[in-house]
C-alpha positions as CSV (number, residue, x, y, z in Angstrom):
1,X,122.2,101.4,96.4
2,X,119.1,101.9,98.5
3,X,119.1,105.8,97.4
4,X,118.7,104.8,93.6
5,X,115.5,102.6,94.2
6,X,113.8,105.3,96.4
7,X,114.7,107.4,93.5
8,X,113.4,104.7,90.8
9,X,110.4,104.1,92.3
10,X,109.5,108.3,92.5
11,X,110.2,108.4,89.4
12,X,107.8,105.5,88.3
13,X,105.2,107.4,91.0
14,X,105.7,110.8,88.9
15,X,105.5,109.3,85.5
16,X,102.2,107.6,86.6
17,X,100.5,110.9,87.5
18,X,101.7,112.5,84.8
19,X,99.7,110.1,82.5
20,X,97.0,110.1,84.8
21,X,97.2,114.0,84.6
22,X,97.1,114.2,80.7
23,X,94.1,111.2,80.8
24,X,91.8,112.8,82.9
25,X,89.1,113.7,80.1
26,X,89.2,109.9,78.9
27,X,88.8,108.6,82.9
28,X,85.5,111.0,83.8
29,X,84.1,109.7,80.1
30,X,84.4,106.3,81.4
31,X,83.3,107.1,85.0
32,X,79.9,109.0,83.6
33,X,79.3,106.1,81.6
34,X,79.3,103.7,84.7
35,X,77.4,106.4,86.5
36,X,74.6,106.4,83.6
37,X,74.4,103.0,83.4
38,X,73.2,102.9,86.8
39,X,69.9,104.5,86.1
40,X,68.7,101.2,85.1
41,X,70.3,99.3,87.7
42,X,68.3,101.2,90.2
43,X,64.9,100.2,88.1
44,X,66.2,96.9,87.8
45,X,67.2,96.7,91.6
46,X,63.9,98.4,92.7
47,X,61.9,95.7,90.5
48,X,63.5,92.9,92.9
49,X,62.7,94.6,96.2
50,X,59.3,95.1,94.7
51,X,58.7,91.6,93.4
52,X,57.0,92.5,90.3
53,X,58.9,90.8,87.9
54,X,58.8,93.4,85.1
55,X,62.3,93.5,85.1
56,X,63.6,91.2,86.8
57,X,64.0,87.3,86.8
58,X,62.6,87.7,83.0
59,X,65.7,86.6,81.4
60,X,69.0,85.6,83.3
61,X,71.3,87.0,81.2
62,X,69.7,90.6,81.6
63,X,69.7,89.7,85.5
64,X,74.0,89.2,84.9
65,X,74.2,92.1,83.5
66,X,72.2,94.6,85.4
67,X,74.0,92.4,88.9
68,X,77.5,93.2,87.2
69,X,76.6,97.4,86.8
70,X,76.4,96.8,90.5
71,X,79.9,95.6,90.8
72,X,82.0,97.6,88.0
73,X,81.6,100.8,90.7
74,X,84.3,100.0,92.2
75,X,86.1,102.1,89.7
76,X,84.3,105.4,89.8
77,X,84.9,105.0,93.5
78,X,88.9,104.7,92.8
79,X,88.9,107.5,89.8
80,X,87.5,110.1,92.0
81,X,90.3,109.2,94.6
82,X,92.6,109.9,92.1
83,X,91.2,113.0,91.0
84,X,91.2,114.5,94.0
85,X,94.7,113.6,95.1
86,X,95.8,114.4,91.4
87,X,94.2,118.2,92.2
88,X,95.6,118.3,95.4
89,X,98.9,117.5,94.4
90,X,99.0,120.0,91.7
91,X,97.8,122.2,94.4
92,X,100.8,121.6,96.0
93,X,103.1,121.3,93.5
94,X,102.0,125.3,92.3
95,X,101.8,126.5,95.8
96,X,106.1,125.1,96.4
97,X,106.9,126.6,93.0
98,X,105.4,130.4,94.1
99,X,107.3,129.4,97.3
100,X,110.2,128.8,95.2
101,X,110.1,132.2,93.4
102,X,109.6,134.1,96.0
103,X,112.9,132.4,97.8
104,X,114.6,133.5,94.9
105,X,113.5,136.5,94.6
106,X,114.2,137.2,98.3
């Protein structure tokens, strides 16, 4: 019984990144976005070390929003773990199947 949830629970892991695998194009669009929305955090950011007030403490609802660009990358961070374990793990996933072959073929 313990065999068959080890083997469920692959089997959810693999059906994951295979989604995540055909998804990839959709998840860097959303990650640029976040990283472009950045470029006016940082003025936004720079106008409250500064002091000026330009930006800034003008209207509290702009100041939510340009506070809450700071807090949605947390998912770019994530996404970019999974695409580099994605790309390893097709990495490794090619270089078993040439093992593979070549086992046969021996």
């Amino acid at each position: 019984m313990r065999k068959e949830k080890i083997i469920h629970v692959h089997s959810i892991w693999v059906k994951f990144w295979s989604w995540y695998d055909r998804h990839i194009t959709e998840s860097l669009v959303l990650t640029a976005f976040i990283i472009y929305i950045q470029i006016p955090h940082m003025f936004w950011n720079a106008d409250l070390y500064l002091e000026t007030g330009m930006i800034s403490r003008v209207n509290p609802v702009l100041d939510f929003f340009f506070y809450g660009v700071d807090l949605i990358e947390i998912f770019p961070m994530i996404n970019i773990g999974f695409l580099i374990y994605s790309r390893i793990r097709k990495k490794k996933q090619a270089s078993e199947s040439v093992y593979k072959k070549h086992e046969f073929f021996d």
